[in-house]
C-alpha positions in Angstrom: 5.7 -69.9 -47.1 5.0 -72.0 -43.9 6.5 -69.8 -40.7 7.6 -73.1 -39.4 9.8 -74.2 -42.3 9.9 -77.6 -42.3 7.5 -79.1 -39.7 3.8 -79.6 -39.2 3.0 -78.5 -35.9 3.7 -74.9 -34.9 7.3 -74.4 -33.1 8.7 -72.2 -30.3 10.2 -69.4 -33.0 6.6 -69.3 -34.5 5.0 -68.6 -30.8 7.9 -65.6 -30.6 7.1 -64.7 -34.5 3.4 -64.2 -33.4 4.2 -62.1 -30.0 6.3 -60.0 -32.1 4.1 -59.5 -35.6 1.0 -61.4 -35.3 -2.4 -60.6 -35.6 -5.5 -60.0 -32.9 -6.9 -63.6 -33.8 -3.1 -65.3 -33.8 -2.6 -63.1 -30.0 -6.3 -64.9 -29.2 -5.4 -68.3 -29.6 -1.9 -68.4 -28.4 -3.2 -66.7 -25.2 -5.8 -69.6 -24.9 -2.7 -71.5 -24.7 -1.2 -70.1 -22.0 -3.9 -70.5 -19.8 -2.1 -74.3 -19.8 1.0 -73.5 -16.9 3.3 -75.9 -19.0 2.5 -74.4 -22.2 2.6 -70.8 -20.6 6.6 -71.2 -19.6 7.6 -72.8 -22.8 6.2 -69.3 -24.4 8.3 -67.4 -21.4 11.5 -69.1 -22.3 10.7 -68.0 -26.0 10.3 -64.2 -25.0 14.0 -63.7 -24.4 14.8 -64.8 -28.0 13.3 -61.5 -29.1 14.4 -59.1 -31.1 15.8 -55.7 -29.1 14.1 -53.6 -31.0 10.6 -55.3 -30.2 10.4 -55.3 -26.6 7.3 -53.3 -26.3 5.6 -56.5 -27.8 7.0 -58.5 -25.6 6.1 -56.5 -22.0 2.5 -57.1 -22.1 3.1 -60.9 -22.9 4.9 -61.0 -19.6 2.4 -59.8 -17.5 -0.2 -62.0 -19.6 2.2 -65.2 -18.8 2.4 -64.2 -15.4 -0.3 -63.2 -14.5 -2.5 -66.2 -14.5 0.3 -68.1 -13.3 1.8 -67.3 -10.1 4.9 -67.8 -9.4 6.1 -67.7 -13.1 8.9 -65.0 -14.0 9.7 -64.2 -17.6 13.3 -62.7 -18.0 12.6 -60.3 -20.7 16.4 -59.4 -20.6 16.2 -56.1 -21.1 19.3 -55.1 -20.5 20.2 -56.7 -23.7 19.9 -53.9 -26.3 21.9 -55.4 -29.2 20.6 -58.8 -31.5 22.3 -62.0 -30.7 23.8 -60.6 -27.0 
């Protein structure tokens, strides 16, 4: 099943499904991405969608996204411990 349902190109959920559960190639190439500033807050945005549970995948993205890009903050909210707060 295509992890972007019902388009061609790749969507913001499928950047968050990758940061959560993808592989070491699928981590590669969307951190290639990133290197792009524009492309690199779109992802940020995407990283408080996550699931509660999964925040230890999403901690090293934010210091990957920020990294190279100073002056970008990703809000990892977490203080939200519950899905959907």
């Amino acid at each position: 099943m295509n992890p972007d349902r019902n388009t061609k190109v790749p969507t913001a959920w499928r950047w968050l499904i990758i940061i959560q559960r993808g592989s070491t190639e699928e981590w590669r190439k969307l951190y290639e991405r990133c290197q792009d500033r524009a492309f690199a807050e779109l992802v940020a945005r995407v990283l408080a969608w996550r699931d509660p549970d999964l925040l230890p995948s999403a901690r090293p993205w934010a210091f990957l996204l920020e990294d190279p890009h100073p002056g970008l903050k990703v809000d990892l909210r977490e203080s939200h411990t519950h899905p959907g707060a």
